[in-house]
Backbone and ligand atoms as CSV (ligand in chain L), in Angstrom:
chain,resi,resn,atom,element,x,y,z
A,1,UNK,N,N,91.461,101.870,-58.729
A,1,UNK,CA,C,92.144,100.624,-58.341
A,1,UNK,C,C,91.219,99.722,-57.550
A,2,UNK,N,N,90.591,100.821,-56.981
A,2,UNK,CA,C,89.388,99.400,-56.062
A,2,UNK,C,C,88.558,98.835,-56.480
A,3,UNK,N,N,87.825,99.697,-57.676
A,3,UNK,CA,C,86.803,99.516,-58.428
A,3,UNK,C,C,87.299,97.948,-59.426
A,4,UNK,N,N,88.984,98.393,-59.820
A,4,UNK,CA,C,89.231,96.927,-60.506
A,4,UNK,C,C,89.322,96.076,-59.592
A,5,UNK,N,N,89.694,96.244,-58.838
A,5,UNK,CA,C,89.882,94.577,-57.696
A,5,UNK,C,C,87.992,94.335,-57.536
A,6,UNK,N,N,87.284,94.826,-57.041
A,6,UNK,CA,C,86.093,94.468,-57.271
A,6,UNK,C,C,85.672,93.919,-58.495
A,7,UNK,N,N,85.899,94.131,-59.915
A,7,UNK,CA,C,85.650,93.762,-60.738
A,7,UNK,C,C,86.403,92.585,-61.418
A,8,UNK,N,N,87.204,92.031,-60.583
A,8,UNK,CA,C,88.066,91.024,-60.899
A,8,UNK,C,C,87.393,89.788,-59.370
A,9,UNK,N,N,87.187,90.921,-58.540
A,9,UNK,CA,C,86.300,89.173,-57.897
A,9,UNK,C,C,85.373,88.948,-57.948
A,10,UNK,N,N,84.157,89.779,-58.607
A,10,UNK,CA,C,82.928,90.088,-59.097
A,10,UNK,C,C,83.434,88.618,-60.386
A,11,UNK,N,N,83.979,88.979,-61.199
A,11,UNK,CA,C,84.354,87.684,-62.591
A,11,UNK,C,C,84.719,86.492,-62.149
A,12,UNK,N,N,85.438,86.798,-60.880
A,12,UNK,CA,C,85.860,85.144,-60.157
A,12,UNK,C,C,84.820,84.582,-59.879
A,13,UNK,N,N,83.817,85.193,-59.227
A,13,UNK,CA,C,82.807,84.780,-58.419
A,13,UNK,C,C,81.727,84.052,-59.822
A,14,UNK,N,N,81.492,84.868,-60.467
A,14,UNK,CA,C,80.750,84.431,-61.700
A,14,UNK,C,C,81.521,83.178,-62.537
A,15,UNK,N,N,82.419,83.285,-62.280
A,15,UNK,CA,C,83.161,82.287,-63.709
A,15,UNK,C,C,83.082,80.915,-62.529
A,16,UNK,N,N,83.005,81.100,-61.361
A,16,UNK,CA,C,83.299,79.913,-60.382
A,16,UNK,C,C,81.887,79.406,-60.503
A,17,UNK,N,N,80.627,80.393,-60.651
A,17,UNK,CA,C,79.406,79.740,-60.599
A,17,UNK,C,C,78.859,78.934,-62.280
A,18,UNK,N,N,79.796,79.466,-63.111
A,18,UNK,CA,C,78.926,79.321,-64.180
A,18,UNK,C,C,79.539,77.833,-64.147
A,19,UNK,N,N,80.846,77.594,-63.636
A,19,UNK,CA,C,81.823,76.270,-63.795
A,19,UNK,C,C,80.954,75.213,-62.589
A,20,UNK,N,N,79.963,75.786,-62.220
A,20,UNK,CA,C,79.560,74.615,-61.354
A,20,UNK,C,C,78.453,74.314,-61.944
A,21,UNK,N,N,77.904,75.188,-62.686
A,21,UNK,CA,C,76.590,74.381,-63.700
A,21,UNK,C,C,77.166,73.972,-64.620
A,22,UNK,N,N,78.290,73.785,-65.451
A,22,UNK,CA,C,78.597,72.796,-66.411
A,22,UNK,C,C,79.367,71.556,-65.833
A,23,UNK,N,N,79.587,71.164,-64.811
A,23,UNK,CA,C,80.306,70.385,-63.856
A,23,UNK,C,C,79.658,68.729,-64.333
A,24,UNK,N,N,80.645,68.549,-65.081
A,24,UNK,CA,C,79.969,67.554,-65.702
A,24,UNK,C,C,79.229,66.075,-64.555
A,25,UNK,N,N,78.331,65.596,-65.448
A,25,UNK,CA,C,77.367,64.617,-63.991
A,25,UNK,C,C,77.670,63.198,-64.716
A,26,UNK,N,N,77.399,62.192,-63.819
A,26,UNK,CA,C,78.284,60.827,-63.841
A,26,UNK,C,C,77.269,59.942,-64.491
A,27,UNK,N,N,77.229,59.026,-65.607
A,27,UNK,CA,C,76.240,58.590,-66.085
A,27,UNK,C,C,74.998,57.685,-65.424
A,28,UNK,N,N,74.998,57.273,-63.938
A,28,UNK,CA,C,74.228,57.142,-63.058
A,28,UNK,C,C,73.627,58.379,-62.880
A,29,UNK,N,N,74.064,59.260,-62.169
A,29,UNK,CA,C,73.538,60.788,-62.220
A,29,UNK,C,C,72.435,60.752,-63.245
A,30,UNK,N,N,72.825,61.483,-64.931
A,30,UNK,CA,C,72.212,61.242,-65.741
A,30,UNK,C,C,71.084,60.941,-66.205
A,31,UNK,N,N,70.847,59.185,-65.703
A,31,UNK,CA,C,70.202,58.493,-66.023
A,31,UNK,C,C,69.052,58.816,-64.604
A,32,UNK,N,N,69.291,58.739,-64.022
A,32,UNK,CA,C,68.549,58.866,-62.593
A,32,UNK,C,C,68.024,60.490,-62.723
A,33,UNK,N,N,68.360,61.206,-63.561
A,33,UNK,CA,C,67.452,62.436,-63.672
A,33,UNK,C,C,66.539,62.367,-65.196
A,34,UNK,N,N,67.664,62.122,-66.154
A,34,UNK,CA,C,66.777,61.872,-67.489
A,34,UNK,C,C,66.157,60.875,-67.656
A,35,UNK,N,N,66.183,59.746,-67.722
A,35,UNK,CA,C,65.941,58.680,-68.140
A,35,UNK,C,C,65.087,57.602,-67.631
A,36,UNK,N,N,65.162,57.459,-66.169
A,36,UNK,CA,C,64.264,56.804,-65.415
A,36,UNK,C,C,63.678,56.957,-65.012
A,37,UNK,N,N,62.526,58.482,-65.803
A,37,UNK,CA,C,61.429,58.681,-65.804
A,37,UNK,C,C,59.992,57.511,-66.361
A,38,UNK,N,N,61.397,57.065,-67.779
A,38,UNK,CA,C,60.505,56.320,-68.863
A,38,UNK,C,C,61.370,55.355,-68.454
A,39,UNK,N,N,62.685,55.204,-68.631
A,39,UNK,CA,C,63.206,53.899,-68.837
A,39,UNK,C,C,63.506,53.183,-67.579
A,40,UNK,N,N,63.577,51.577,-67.327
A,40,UNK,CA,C,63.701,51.105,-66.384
A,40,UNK,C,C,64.901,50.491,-66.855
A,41,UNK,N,N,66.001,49.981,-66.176
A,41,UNK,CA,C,67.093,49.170,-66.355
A,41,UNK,C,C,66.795,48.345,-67.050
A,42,UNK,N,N,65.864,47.329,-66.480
A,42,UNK,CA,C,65.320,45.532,-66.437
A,42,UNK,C,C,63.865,46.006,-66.834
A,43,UNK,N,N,63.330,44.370,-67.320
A,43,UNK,CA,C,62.548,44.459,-67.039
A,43,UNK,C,C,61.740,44.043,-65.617
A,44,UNK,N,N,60.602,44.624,-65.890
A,44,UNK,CA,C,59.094,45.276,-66.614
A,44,UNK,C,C,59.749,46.580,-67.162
A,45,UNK,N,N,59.062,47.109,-67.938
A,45,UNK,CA,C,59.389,48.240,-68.770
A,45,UNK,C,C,58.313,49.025,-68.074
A,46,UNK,N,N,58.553,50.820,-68.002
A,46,UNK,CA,C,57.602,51.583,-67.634
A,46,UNK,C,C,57.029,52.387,-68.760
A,47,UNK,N,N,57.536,53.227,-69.129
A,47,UNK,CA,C,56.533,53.799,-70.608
A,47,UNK,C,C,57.490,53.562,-71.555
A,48,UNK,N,N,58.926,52.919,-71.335
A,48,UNK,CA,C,59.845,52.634,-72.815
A,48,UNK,C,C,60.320,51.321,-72.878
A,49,UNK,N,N,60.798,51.058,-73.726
A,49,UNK,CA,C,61.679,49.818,-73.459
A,49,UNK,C,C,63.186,49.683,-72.439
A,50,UNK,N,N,63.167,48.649,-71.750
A,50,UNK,CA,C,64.374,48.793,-70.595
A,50,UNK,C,C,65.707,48.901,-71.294
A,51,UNK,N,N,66.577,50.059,-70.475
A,51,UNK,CA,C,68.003,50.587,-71.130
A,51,UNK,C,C,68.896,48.954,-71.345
A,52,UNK,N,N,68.395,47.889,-70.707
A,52,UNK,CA,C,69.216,46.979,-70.421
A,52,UNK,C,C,69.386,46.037,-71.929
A,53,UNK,N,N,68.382,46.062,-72.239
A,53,UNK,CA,C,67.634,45.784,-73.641
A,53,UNK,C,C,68.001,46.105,-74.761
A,54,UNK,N,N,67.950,47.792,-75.073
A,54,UNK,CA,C,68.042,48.601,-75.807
A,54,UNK,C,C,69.864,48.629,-76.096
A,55,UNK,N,N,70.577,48.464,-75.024
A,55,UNK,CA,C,71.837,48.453,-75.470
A,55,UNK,C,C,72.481,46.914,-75.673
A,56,UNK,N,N,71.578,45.607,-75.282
A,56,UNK,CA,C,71.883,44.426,-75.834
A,56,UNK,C,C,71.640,44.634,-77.342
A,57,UNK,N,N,70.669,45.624,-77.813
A,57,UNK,CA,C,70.065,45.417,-78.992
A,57,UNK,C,C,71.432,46.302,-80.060
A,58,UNK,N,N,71.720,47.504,-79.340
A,58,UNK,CA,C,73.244,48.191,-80.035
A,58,UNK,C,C,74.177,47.423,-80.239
A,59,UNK,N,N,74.422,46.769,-78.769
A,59,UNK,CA,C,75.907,45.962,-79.314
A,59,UNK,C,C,75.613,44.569,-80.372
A,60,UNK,N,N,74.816,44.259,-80.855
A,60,UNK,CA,C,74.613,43.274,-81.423
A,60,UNK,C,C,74.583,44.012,-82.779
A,61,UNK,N,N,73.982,45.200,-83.402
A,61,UNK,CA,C,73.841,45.588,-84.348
A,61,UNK,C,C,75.231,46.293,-84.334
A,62,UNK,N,N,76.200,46.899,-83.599
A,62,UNK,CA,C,77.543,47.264,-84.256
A,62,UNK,C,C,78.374,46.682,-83.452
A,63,UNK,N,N,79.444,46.361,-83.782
A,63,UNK,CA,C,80.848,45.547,-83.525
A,63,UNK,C,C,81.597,46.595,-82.627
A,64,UNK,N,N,81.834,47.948,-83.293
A,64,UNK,CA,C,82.846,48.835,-82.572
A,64,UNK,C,C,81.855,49.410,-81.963
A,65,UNK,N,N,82.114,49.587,-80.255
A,65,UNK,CA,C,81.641,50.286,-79.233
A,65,UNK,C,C,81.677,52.326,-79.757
A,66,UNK,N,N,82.332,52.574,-80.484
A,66,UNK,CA,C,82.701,53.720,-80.831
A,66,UNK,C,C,81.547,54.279,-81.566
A,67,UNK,N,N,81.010,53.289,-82.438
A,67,UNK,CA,C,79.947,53.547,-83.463
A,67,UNK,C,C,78.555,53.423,-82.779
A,68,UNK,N,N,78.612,52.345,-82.044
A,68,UNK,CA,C,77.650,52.320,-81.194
A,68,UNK,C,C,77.048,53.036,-80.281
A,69,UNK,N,N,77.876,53.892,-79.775
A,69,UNK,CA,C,77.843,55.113,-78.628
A,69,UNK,C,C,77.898,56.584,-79.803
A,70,UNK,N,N,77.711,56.343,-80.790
A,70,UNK,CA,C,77.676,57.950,-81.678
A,70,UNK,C,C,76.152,57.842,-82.342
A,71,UNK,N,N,75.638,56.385,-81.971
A,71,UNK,CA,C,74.355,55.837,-82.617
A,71,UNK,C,C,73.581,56.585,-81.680
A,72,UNK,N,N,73.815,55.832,-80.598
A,72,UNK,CA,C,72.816,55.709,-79.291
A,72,UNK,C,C,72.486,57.382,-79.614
A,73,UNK,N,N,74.348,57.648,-79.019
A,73,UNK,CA,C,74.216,60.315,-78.811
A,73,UNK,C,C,72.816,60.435,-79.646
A,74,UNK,N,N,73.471,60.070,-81.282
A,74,UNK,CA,C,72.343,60.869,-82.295
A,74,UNK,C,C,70.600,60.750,-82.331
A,75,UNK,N,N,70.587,59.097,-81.435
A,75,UNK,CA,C,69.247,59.228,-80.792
A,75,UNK,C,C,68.656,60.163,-80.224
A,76,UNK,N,N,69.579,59.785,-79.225
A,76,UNK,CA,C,69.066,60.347,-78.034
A,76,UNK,C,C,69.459,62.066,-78.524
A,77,UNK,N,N,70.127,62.350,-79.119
A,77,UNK,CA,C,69.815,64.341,-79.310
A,77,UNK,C,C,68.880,64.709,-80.146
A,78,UNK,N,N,68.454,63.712,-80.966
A,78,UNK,CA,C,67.439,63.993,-81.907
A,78,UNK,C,C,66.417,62.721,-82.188
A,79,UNK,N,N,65.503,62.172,-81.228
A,79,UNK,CA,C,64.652,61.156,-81.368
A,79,UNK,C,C,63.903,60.985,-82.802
A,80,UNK,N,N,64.060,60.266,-83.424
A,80,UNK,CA,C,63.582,60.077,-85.193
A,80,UNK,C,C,63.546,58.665,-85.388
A,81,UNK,N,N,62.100,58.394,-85.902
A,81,UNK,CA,C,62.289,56.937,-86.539
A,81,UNK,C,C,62.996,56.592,-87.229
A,82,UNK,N,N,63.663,57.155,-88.054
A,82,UNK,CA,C,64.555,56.771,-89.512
A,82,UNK,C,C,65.882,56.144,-88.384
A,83,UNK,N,N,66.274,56.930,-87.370
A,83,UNK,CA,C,67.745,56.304,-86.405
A,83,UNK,C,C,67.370,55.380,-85.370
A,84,UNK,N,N,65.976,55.321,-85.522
A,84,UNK,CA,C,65.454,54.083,-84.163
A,84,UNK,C,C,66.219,53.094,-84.575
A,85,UNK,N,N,66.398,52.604,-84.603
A,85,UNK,CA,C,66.415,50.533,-84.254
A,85,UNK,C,C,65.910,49.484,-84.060
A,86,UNK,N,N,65.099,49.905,-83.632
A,86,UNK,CA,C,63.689,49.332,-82.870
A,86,UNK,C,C,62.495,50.157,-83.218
A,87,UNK,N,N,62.287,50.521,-84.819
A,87,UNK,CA,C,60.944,51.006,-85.216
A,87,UNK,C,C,59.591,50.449,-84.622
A,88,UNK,N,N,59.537,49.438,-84.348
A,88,UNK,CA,C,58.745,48.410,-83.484
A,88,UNK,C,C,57.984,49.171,-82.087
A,89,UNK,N,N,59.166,49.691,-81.588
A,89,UNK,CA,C,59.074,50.408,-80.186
A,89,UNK,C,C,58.572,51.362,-80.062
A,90,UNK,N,N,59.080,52.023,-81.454
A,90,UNK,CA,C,58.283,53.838,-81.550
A,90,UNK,C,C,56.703,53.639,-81.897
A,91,UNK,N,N,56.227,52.237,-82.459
A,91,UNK,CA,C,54.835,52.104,-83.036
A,91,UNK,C,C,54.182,51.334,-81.405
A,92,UNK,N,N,54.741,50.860,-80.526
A,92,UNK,CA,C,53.862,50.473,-79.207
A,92,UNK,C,C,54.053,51.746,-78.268
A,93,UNK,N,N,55.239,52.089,-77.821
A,93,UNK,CA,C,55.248,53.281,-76.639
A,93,UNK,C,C,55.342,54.797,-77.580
A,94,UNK,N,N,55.526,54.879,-78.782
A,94,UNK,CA,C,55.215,56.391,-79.405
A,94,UNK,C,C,56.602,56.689,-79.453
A,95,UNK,N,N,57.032,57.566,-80.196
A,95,UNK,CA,C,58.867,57.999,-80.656
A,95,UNK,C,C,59.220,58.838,-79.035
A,96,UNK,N,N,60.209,58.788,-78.494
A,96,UNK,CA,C,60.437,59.329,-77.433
A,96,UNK,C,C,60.896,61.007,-77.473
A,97,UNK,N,N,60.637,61.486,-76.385
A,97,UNK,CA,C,60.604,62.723,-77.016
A,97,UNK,C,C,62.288,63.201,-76.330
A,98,UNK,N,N,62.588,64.581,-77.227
A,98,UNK,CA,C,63.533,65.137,-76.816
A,98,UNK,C,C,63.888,65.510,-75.672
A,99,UNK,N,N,64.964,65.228,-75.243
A,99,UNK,CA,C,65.347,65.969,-73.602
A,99,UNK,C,C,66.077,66.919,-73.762
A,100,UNK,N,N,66.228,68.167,-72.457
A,100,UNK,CA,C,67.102,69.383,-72.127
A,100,UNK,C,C,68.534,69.150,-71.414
A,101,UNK,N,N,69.163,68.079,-72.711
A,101,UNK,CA,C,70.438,67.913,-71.905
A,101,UNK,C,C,71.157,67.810,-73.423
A,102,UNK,N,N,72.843,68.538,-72.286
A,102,UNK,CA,C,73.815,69.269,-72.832
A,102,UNK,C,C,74.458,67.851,-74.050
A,103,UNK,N,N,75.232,68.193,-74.778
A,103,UNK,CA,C,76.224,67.121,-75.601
A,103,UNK,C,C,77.229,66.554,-74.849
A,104,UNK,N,N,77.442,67.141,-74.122
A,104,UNK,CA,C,78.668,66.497,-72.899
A,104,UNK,C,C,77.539,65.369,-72.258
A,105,UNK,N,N,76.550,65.325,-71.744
A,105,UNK,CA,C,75.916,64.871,-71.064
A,105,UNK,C,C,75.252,63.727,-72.169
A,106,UNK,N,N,75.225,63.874,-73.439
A,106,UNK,CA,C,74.604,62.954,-74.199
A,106,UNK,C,C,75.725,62.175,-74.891
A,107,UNK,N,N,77.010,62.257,-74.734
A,107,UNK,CA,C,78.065,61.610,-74.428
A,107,UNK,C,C,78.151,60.595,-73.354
A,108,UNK,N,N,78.276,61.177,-72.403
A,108,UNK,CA,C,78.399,60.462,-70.939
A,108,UNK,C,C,77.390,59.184,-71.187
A,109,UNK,N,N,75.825,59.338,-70.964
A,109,UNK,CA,C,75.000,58.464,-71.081
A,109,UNK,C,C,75.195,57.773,-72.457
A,110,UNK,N,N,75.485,58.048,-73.304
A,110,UNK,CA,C,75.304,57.135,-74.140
A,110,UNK,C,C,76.064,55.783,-74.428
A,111,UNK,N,N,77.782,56.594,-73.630
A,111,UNK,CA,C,78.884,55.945,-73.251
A,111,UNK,C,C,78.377,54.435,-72.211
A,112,UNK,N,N,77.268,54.811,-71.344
A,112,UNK,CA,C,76.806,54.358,-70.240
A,112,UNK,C,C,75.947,53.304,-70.807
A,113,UNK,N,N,75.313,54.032,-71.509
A,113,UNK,CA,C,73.859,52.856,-71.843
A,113,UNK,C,C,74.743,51.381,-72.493
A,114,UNK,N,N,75.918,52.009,-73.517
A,114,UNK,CA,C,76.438,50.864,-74.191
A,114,UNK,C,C,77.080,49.743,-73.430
A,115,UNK,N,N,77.898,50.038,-72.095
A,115,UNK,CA,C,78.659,49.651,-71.356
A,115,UNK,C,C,77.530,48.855,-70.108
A,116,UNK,N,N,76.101,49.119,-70.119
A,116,UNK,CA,C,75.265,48.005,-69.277
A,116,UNK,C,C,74.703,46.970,-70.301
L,1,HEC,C1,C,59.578,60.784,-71.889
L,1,HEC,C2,C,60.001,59.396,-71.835
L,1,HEC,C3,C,61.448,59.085,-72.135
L,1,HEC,C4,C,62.579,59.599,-71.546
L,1,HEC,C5,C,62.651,60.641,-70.449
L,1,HEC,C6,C,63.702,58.925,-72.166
L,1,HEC,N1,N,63.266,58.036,-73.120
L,1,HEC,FE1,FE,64.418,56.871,-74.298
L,1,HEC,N2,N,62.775,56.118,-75.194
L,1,HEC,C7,C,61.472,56.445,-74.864
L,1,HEC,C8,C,60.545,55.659,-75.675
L,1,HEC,C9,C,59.029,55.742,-75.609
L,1,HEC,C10,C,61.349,54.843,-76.512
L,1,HEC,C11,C,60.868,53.815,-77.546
L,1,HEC,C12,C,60.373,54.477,-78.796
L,1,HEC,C13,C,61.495,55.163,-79.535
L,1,HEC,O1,O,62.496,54.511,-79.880
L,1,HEC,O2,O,61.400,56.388,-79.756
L,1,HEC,C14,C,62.751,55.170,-76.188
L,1,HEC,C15,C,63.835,54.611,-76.818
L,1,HEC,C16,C,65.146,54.871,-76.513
L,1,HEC,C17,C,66.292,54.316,-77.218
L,1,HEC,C18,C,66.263,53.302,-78.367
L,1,HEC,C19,C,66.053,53.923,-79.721
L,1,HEC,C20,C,66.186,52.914,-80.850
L,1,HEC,O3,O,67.267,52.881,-81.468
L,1,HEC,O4,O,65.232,52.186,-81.125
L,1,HEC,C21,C,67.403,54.810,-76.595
L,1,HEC,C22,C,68.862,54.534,-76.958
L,1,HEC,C23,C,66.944,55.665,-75.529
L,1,HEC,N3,N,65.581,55.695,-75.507
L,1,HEC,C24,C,67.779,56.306,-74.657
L,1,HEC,C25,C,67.344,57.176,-73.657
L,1,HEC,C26,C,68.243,57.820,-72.728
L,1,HEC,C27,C,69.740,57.605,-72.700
L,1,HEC,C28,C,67.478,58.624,-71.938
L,1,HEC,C29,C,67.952,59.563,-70.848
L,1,HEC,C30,C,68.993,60.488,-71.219
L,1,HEC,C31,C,66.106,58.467,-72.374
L,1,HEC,N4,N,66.058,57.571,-73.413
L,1,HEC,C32,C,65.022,59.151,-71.824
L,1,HEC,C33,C,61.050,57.345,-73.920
L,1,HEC,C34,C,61.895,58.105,-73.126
């Protein structure tokens, strides 16, 4: 009997930690860890073109915000000239490379980029 009560707060304890690394992060967050390494809001641009830019350039190429933000995700989870937009960009600063972030998280930002 003790051995289970230990093993039931032993699982609490774990299931409470694993729920704080998926704790989803706020698309400022996000961007301020992924993104504004390379990207700057505004310009001057630092090694990419500015996010401010890049999503004037989305909403102009699609009408529904919905399509636009499933554009941006598939970028950004899989960087490829064929989904650039701006082939232009990948031939001055080089195709951007992949980042170590979750689909929840490439949601969030992408939601973000469209909405500045
Ligand atoms: C290591 C540098 C680097 C990081 C980090 C980076 N990018 Fe980029 N990004 C680039 C470069 C370079 C380009 C321009 C060339 C290209 O399109 O691949 C670009 C282009 C883009 C584009 C436009 C693609 C198109 O359709 O032409 C989007 C959208 C984008 N980045 C989003 C993001 C988001 C969101 C993040 C953070 C989650 C991010 N990037 C992090 C370097 C980076």
């Amino acid at each position: 009997m003790k051995h289970f009560f230990l093993l039931i707060v032993t699982c609490l304890f774990f299931s409470s930690l694993s729920h704080a690394a998926t704790k989803p992060m706020t698309g400022d967050a996000i961007y301020n860890k992924y993104c504004s390494v390379c990207h700057t809001m505004n310009p001057p641009p630092k090694l990419a073109p500015p996010l401010r830019s890049i999503a004037a350039m989305y909403r102009g190429k699609y009408s529904s915000k919905k399509e636009g933000v499933e554009r941006i995700a598939a970028f950004v989870k899989l960087p490829n000239i064929k989904n650039a937009l701006a082939p232009g960009a990948v031939k001055k600063y080089g195709l951007m490379s992949r980042l170590p972030i979750s689909s929840n998280d490439i949601r969030t930002i992408a939601e973000w980029v469209w909405d500045h």
